[in-house]
N, CA, C and O atoms as a GROMACS GRO file, in nm:
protein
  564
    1UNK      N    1   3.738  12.040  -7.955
    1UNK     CA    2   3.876  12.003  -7.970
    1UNK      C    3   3.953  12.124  -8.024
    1UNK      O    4   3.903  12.211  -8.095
    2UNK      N    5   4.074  12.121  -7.983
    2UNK     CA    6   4.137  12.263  -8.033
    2UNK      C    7   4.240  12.236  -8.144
    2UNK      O    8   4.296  12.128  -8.162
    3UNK      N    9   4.253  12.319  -8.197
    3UNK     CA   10   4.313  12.269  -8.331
    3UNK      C   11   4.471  12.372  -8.341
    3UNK      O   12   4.491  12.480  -8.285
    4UNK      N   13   4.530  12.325  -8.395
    4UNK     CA   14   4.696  12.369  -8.396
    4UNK      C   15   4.720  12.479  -8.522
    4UNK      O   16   4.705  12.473  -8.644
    5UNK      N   17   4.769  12.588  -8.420
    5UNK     CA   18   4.835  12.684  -8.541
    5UNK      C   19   4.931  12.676  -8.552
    5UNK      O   20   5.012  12.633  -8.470
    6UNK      N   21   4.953  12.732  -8.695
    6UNK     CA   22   5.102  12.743  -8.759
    6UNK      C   23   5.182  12.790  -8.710
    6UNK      O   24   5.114  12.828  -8.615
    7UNK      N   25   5.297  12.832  -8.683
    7UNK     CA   26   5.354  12.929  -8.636
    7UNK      C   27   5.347  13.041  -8.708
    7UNK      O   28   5.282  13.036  -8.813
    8UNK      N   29   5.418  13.178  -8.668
    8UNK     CA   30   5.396  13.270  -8.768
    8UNK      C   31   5.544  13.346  -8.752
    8UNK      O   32   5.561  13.409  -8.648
    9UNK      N   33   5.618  13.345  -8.820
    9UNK     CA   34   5.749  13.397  -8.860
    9UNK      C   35   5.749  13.537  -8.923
    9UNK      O   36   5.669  13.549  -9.016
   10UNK      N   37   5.812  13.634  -8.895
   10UNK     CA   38   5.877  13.758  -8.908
   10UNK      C   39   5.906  13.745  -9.051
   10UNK      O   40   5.922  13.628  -9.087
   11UNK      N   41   5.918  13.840  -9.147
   11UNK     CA   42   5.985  13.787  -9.290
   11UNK      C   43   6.132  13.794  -9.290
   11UNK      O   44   6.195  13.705  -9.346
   12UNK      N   45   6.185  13.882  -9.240
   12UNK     CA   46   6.349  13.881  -9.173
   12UNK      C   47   6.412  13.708  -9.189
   12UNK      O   48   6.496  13.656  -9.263
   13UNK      N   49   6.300  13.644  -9.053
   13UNK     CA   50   6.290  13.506  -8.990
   13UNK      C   51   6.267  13.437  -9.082
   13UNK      O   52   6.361  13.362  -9.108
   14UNK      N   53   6.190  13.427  -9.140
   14UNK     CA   54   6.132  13.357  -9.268
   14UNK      C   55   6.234  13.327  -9.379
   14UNK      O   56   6.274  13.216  -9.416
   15UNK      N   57   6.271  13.465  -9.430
   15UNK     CA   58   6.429  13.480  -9.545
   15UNK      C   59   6.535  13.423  -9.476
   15UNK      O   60   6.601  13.355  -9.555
   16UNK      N   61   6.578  13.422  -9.365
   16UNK     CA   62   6.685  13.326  -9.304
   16UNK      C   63   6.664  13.227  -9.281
   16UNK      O   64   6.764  13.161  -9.307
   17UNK      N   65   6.587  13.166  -9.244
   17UNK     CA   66   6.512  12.988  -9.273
   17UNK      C   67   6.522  12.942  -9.390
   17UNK      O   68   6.563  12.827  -9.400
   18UNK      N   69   6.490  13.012  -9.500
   18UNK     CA   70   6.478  13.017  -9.668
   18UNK      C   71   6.598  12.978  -9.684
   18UNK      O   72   6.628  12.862  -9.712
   19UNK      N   73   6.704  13.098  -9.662
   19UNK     CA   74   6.856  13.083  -9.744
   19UNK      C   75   6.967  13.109  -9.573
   19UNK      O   76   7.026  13.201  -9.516
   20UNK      N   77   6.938  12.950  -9.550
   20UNK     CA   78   7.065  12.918  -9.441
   20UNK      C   79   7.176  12.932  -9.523
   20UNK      O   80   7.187  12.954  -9.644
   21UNK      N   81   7.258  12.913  -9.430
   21UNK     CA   82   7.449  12.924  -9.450
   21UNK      C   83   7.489  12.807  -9.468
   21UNK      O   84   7.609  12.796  -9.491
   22UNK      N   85   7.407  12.679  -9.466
   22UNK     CA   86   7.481  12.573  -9.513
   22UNK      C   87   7.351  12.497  -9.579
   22UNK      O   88   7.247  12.514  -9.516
   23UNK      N   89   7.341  12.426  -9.682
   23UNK     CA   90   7.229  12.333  -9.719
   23UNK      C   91   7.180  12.400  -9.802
   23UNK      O   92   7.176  12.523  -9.798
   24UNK      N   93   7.129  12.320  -9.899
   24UNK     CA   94   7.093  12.343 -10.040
   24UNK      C   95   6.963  12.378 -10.070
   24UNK      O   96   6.890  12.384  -9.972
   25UNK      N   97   6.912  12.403 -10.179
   25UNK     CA   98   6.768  12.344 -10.257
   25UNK      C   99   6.780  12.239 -10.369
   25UNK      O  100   6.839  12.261 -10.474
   26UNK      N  101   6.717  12.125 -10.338
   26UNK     CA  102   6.686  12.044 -10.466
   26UNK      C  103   6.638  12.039 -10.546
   26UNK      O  104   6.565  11.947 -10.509
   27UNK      N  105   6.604  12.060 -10.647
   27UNK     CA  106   6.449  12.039 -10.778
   27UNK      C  107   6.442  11.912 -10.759
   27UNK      O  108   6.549  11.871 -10.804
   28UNK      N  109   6.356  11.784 -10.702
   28UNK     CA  110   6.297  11.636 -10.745
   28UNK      C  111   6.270  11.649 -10.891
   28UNK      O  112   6.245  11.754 -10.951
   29UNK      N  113   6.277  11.542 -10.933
   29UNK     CA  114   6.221  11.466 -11.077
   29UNK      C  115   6.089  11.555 -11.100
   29UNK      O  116   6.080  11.616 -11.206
   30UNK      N  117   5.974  11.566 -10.993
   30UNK     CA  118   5.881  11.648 -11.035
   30UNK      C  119   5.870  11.774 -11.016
   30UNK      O  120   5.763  11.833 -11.011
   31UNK      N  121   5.970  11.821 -11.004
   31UNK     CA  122   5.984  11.976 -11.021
   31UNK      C  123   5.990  12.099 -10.843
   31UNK      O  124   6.031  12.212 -10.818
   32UNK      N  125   5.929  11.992 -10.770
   32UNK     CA  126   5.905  12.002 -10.625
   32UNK      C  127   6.074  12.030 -10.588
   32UNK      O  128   6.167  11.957 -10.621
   33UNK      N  129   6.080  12.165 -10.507
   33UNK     CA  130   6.169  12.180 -10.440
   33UNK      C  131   6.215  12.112 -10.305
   33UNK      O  132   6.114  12.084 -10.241
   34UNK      N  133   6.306  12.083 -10.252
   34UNK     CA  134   6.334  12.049 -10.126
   34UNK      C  135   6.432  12.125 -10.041
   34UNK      O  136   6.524  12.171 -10.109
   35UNK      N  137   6.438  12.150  -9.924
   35UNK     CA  138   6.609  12.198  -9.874
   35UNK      C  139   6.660  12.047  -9.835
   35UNK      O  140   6.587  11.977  -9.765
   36UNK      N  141   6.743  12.016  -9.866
   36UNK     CA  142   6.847  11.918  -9.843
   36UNK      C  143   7.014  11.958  -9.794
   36UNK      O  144   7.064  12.049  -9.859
   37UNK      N  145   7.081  11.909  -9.710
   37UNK     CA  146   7.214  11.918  -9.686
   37UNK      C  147   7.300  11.791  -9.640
   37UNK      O  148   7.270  11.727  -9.540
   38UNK      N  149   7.422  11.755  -9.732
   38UNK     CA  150   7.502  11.672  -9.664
   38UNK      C  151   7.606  11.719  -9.573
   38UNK      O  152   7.674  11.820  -9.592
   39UNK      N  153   7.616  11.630  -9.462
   39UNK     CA  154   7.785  11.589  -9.445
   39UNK      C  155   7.856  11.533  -9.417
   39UNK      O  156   7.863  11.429  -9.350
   40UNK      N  157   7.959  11.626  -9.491
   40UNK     CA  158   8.122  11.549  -9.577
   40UNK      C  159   8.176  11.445  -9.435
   40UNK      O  160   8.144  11.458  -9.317
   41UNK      N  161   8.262  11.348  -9.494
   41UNK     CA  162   8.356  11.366  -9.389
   41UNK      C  163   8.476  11.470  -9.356
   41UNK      O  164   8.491  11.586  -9.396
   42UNK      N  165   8.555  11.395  -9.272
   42UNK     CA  166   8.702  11.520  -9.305
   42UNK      C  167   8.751  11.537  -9.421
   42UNK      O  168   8.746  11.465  -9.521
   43UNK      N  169   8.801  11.641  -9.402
   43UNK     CA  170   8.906  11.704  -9.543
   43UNK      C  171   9.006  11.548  -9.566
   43UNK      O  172   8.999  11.457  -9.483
   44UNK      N  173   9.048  11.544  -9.624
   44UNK     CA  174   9.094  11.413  -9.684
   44UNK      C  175   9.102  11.278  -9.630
   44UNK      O  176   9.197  11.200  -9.634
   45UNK      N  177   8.993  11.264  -9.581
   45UNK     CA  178   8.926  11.131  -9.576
   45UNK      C  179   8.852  11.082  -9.680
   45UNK      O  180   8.777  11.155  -9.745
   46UNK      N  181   8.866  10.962  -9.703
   46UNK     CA  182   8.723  10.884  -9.790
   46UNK      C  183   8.664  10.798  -9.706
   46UNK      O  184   8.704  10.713  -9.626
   47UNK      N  185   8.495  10.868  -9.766
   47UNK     CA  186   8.372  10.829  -9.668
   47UNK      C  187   8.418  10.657  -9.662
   47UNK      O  188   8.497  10.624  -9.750
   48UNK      N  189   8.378  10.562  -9.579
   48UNK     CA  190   8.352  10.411  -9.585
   48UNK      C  191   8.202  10.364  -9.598
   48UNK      O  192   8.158  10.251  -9.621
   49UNK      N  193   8.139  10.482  -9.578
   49UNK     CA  194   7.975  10.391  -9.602
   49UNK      C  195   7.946  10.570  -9.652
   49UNK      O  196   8.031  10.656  -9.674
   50UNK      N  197   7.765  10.582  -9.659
   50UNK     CA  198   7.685  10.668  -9.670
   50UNK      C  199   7.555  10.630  -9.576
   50UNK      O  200   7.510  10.521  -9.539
   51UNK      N  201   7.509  10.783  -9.553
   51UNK     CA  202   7.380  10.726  -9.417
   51UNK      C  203   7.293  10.871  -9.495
   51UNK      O  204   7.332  10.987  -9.500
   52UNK      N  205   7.158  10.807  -9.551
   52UNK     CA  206   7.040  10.891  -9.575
   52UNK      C  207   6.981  10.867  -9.482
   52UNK      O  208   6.971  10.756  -9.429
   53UNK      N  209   6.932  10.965  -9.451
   53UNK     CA  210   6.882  11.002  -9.326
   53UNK      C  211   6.711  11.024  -9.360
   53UNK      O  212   6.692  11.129  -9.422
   54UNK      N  213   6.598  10.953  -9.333
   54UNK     CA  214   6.435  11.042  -9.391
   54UNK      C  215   6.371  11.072  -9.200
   54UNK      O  216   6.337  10.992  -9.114
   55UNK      N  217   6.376  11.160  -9.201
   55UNK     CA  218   6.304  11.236  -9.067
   55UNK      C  219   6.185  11.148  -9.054
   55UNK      O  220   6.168  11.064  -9.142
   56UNK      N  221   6.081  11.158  -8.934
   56UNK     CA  222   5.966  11.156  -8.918
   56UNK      C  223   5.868  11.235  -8.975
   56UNK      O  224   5.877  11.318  -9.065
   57UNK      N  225   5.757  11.191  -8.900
   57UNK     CA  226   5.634  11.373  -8.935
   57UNK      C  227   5.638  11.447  -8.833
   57UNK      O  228   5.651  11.404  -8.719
   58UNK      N  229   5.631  11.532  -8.855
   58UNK     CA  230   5.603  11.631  -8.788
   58UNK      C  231   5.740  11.714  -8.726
   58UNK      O  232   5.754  11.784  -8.626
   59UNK      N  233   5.852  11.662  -8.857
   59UNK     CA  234   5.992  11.658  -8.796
   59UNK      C  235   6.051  11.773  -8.862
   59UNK      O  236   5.975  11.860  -8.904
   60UNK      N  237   6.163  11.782  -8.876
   60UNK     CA  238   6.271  11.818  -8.973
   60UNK      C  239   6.398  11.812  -8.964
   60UNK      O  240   6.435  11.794  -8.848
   61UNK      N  241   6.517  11.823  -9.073
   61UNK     CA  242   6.660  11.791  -9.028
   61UNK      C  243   6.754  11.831  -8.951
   61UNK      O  244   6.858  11.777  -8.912
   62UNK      N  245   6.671  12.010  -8.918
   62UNK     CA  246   6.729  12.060  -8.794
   62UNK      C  247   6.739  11.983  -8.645
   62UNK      O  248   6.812  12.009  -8.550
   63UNK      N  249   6.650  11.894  -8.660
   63UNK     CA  250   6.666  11.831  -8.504
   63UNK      C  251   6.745  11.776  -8.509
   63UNK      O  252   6.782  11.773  -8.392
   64UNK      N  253   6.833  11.703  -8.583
   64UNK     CA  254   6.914  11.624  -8.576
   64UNK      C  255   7.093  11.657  -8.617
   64UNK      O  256   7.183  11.579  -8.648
   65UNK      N  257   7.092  11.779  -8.603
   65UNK     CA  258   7.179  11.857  -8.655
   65UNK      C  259   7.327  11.799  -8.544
   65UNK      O  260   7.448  11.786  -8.566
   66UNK      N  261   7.250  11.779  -8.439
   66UNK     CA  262   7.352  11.739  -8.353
   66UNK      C  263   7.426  11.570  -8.382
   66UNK      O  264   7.541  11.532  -8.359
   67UNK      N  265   7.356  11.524  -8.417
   67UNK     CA  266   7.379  11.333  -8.467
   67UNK      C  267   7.508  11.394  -8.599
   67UNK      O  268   7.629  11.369  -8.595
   68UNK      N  269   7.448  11.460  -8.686
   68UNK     CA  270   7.522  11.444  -8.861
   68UNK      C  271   7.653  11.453  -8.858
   68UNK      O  272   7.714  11.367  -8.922
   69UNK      N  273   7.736  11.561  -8.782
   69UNK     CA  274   7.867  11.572  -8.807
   69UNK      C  275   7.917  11.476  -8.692
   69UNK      O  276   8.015  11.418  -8.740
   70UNK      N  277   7.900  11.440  -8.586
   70UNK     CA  278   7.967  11.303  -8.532
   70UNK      C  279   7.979  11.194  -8.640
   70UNK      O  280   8.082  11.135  -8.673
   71UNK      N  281   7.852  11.180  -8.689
   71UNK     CA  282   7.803  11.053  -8.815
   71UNK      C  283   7.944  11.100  -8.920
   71UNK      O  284   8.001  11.018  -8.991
   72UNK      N  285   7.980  11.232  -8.912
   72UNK     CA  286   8.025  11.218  -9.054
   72UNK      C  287   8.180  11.232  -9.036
   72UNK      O  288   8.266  11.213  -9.122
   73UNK      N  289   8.195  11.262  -8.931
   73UNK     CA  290   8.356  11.202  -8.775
   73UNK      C  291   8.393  11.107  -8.818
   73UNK      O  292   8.509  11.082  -8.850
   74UNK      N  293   8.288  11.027  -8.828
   74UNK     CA  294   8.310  10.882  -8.824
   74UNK      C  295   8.372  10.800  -8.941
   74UNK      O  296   8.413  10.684  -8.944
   75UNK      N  297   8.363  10.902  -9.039
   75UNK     CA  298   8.356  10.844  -9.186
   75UNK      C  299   8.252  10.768  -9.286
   75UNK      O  300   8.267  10.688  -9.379
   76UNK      N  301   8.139  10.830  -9.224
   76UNK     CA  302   8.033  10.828  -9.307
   76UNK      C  303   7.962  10.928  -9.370
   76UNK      O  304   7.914  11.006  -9.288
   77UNK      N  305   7.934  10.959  -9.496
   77UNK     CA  306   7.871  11.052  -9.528
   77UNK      C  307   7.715  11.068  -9.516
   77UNK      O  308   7.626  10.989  -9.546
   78UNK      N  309   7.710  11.182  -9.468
   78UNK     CA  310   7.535  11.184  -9.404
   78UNK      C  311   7.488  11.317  -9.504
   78UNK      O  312   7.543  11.423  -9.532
   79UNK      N  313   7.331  11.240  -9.553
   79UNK     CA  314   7.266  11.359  -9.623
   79UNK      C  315   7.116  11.314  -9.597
   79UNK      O  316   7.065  11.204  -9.615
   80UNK      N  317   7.062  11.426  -9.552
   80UNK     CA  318   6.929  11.425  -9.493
   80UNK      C  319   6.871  11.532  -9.544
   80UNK      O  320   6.956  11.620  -9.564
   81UNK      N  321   6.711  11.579  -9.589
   81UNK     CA  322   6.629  11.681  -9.623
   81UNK      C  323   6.515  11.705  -9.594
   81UNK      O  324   6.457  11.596  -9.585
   82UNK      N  325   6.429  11.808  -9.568
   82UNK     CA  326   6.338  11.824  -9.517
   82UNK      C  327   6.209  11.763  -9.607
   82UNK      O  328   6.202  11.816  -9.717
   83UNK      N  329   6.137  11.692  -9.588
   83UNK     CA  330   6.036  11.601  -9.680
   83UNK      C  331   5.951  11.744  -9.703
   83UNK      O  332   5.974  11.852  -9.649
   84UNK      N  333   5.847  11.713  -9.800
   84UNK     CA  334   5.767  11.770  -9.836
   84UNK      C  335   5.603  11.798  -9.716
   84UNK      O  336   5.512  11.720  -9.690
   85UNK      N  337   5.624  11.927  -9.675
   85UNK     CA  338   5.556  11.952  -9.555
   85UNK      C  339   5.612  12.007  -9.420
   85UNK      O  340   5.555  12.089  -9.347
   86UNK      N  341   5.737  11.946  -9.397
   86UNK     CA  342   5.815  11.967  -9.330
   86UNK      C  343   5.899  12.029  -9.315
   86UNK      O  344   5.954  12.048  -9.423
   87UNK      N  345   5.986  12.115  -9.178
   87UNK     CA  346   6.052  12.211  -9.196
   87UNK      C  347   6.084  12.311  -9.324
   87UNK      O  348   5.984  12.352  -9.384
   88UNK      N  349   6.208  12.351  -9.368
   88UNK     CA  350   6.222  12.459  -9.453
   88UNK      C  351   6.143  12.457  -9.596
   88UNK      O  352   6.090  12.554  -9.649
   89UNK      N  353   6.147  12.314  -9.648
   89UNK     CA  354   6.050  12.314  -9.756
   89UNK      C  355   5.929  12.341  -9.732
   89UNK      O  356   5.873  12.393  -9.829
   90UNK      N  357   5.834  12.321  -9.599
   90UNK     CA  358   5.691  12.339  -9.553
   90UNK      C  359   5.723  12.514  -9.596
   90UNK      O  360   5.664  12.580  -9.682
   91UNK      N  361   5.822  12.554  -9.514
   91UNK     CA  362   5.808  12.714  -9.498
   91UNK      C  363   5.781  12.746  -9.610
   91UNK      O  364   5.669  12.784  -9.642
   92UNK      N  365   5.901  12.733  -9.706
   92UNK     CA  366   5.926  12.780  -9.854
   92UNK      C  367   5.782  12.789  -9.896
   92UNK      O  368   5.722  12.896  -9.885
   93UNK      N  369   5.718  12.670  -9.950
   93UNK     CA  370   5.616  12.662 -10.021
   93UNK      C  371   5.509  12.669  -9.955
   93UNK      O  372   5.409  12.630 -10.014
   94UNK      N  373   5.497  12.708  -9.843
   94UNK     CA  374   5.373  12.783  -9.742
   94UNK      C  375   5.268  12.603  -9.711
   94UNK      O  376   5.152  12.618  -9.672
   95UNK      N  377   5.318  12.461  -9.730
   95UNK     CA  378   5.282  12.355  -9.702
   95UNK      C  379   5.255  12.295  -9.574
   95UNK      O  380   5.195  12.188  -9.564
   96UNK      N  381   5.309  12.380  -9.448
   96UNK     CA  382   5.302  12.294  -9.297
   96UNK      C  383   5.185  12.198  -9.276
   96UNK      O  384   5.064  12.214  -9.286
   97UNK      N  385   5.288  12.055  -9.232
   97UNK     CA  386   5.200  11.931  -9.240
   97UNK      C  387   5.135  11.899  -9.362
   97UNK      O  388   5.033  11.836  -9.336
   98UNK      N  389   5.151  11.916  -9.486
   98UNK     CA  390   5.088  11.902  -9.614
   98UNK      C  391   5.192  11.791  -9.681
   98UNK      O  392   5.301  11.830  -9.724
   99UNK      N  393   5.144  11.622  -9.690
   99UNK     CA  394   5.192  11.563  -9.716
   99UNK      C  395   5.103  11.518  -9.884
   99UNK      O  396   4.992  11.551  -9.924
  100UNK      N  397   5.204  11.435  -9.946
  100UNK     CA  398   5.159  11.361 -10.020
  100UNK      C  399   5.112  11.224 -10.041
  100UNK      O  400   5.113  11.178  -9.927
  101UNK      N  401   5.063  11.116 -10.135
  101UNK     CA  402   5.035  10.995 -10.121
  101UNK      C  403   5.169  10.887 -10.072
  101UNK      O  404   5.274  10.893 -10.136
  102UNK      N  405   5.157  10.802  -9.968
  102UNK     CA  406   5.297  10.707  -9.963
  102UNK      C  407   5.380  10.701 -10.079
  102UNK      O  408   5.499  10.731 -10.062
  103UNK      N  409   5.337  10.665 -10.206
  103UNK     CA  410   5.398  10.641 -10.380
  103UNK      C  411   5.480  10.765 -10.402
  103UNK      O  412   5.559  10.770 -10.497
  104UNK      N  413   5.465  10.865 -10.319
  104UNK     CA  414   5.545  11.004 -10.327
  104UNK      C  415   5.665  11.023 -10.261
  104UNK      O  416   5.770  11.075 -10.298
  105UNK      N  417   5.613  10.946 -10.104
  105UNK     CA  418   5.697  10.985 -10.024
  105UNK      C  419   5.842  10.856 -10.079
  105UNK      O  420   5.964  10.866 -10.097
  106UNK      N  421   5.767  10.774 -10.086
  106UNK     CA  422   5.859  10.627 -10.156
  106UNK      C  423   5.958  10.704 -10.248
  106UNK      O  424   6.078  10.701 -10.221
  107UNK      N  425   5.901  10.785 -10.377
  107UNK     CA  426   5.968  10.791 -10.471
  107UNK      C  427   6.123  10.883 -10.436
  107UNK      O  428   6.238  10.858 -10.471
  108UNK      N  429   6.059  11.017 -10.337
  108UNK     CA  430   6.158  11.102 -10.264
  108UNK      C  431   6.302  11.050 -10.230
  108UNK      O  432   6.417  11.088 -10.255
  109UNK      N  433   6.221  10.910 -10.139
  109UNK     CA  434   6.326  10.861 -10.077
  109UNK      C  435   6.436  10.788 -10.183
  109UNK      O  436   6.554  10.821 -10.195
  110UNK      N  437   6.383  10.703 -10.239
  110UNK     CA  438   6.465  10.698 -10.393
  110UNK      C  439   6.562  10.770 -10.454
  110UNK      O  440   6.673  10.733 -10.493
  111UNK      N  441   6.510  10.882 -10.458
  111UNK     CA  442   6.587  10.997 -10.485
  111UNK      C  443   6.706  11.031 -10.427
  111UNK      O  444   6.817  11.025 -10.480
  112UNK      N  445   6.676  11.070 -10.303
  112UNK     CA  446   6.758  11.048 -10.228
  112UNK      C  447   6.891  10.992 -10.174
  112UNK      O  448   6.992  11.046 -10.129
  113UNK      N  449   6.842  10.824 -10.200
  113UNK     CA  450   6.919  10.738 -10.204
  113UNK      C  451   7.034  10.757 -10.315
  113UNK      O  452   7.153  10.745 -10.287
  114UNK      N  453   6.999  10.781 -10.413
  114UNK     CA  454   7.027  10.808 -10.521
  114UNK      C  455   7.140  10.929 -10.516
  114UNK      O  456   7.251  10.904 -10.564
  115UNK      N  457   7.118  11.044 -10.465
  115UNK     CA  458   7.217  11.126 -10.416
  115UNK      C  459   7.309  11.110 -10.378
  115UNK      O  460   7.417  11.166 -10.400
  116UNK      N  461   7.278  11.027 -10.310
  116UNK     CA  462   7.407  10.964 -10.167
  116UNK      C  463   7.499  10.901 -10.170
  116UNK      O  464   7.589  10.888 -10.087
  117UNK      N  465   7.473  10.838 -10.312
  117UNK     CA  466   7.541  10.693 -10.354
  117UNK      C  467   7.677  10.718 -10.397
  117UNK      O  468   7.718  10.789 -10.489
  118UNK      N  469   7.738  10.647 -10.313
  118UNK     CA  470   7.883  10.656 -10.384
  118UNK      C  471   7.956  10.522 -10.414
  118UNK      O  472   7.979  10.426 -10.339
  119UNK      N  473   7.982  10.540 -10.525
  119UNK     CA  474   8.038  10.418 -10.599
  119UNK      C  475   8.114  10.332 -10.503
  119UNK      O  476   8.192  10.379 -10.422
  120UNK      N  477   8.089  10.205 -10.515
  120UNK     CA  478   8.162  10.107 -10.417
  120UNK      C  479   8.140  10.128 -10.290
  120UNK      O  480   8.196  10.029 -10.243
  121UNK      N  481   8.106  10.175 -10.216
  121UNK     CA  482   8.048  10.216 -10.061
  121UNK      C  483   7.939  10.165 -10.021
  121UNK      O  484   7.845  10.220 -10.077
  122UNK      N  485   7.901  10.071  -9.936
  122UNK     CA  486   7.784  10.032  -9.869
  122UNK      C  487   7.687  10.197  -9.834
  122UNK      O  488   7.733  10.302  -9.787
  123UNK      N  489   7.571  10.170  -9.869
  123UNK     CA  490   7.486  10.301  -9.852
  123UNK      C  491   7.341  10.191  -9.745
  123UNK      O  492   7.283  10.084  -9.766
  124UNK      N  493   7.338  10.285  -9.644
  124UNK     CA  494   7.284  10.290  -9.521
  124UNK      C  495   7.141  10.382  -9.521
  124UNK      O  496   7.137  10.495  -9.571
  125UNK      N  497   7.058  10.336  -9.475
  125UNK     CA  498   6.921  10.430  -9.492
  125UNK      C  499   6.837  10.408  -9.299
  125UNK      O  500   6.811  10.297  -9.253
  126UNK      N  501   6.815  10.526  -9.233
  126UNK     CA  502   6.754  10.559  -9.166
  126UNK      C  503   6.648  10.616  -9.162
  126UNK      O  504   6.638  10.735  -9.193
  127UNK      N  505   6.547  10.543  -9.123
  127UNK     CA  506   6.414  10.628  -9.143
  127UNK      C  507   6.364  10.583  -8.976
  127UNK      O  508   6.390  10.500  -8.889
  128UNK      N  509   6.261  10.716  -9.006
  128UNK     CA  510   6.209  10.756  -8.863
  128UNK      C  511   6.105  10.747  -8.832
  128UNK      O  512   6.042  10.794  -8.926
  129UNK      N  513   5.993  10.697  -8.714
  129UNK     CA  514   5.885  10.704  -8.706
  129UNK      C  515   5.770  10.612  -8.792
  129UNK      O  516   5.766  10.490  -8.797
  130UNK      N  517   5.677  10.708  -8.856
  130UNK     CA  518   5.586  10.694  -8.962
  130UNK      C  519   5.657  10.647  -9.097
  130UNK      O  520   5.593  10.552  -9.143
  131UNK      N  521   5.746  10.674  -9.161
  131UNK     CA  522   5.811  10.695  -9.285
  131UNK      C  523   5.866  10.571  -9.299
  131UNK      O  524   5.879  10.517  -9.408
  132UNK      N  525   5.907  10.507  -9.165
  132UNK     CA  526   5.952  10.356  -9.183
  132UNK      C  527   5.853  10.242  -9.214
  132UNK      O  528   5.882  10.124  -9.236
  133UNK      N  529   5.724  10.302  -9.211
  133UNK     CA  530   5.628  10.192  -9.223
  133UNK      C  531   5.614  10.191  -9.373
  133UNK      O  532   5.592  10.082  -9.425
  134UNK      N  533   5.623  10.314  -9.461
  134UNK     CA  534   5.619  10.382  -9.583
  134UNK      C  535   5.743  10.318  -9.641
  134UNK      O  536   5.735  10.293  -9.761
  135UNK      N  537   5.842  10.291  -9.588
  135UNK     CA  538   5.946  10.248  -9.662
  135UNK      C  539   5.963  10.123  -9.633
  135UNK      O  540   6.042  10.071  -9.712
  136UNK      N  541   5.925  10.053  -9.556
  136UNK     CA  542   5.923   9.908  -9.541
  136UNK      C  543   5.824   9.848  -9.642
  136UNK      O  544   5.847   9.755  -9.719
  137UNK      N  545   5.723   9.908  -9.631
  137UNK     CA  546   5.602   9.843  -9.767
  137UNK      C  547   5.669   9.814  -9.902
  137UNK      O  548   5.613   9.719  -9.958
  138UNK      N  549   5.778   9.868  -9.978
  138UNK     CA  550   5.818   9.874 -10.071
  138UNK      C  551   5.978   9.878 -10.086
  138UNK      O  552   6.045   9.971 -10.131
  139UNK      N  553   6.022   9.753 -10.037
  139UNK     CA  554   6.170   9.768 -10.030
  139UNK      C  555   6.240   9.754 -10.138
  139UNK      O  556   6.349   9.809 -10.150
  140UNK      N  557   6.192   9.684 -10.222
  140UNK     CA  558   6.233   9.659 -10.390
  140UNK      C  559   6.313   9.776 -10.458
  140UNK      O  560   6.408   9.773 -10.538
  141UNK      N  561   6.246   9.875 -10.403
  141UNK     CA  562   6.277   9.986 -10.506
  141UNK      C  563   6.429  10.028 -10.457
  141UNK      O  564   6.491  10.116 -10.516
   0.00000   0.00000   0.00000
């Protein structure tokens, strides 16, 4: 059976993946970095809802780069981040495909949620793939 390599990035490539032109780094509660980015709606609009966005595996938020600013057209605020393993955080911390226990990925998303929240606004959660089975187990939270 053949087994999958990493890719291998230029350091040039690498430092511009690191520190894009738009989107952040997070510190989580446990100290774990993330890249995360929202977006706004228009310049003086107020959002009517919020939409967290949790990717699949084997994903990241770049794919969806094309969905967020229609989403956020719309008057919703969209904030999505690369999970732990995945895209720019995989890069950063040299992790590709290196996940943690579900109780991790749960807590992330929490977090998350948590970001997003804006007072009085219905807040909206999309999850993708695998991650929905992970977040359906534990809706309480």
């Amino acid at each position: 059976m053949a087994t999958a390599t990493p890719p291998t990035f230029t350091v040039e490539l690498k430092e511009q993946l690191i520190h894009p032109l738009f989107g952040e780094w997070i510190k989580l509660n446990d100290g774990h970095e993330v890249f995360a980015r929202t977006w706004n709606v228009p310049d003086g609009s107020e959002p009517v809802a919020t939409l967290t966005w949790v990717h699949g595996l084997g994903e990241h938020i770049g794919r969806y780069e094309h969905v967020f600013p229609v989403i956020a057209a719309a008057g919703i605020q969209v904030h999505a981040w690369d999970q732990r393993g995945f895209g720019r955080t995989a890069l950063k911390h040299g992790t590709a495909g290196q996940t943690l226990e579900w109780e991790q990925v749960l807590d992330d998303v929490v977090e998350a949620l948590h970001r997003n929240k804006i007072a009085g606004k219905p807040q909206f959660l999309v999850r993708v793939v695998v991650v929905s089975v992970a977040v359906s187990l534990d809706e309480s939270r």
